[in-house]
Phi, psi and omega in degrees: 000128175281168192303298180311339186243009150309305179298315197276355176269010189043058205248344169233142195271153212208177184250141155251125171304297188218164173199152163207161188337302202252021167185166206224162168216115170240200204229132162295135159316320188251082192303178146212005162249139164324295188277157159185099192240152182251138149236173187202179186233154193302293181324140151274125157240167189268329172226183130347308180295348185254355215257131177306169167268353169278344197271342175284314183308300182299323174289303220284352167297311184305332179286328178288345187263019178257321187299331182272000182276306180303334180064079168190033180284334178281303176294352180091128175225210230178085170268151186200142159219121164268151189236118171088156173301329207268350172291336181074009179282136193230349176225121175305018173229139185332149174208161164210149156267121198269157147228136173182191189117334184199183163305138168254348183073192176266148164330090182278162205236000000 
């Protein structure tokens, strides 16, 4: 069983932002950001790439009431999921990383 579905059985303890049936928002441990919220979906999946697109339709609401909670849907954040090793995904089940609070700066290109 992987961490993240550790976190959602509560078998390991998190700080939460938001929950609802099917996803969670938590405070990341190693934040790198003011803000560094994990969000997931209860279910396991393993990425983006596996996730139906109506239960991906249903996070992205969620992800919008976790931005609006955080109060920082006006000022701008910075959402990220990596898929795969070449990708830099380090734990197997979907995730997105919200980052804000502050500037995160830009993308180099």
């Amino acid at each position: 069983m992987c961490i993240f579905c550790k976190i959602v059985k509560g078998e390991i303890p998190n700080q939460t932002i938001l929950e609802d049936e099917d996803f969670l928002a938590f405070n990341d441990i190693n934040p790198s950001r003011k803000i560094h919220v994990l969000i997931i979906p209860k279910e396991h999946y393993d990425s983006f790439d596996v996730i139906p697109p109506k239960i991906m339709a249903n996070m992205t609401e969620f992800i919008h009431k976790v931005a609006s909670k955080l109060d920082i849907r006006k000022s701008g954040y910075r959402l990220i999921t990596n898929i795969g090793n070449d990708g830099g995904q380090e734990v197997a089940h979907l995730h997105f990383h919200l980052l804000g609070g502050e500037e995160v700066g830009r993308l180099v290109r």
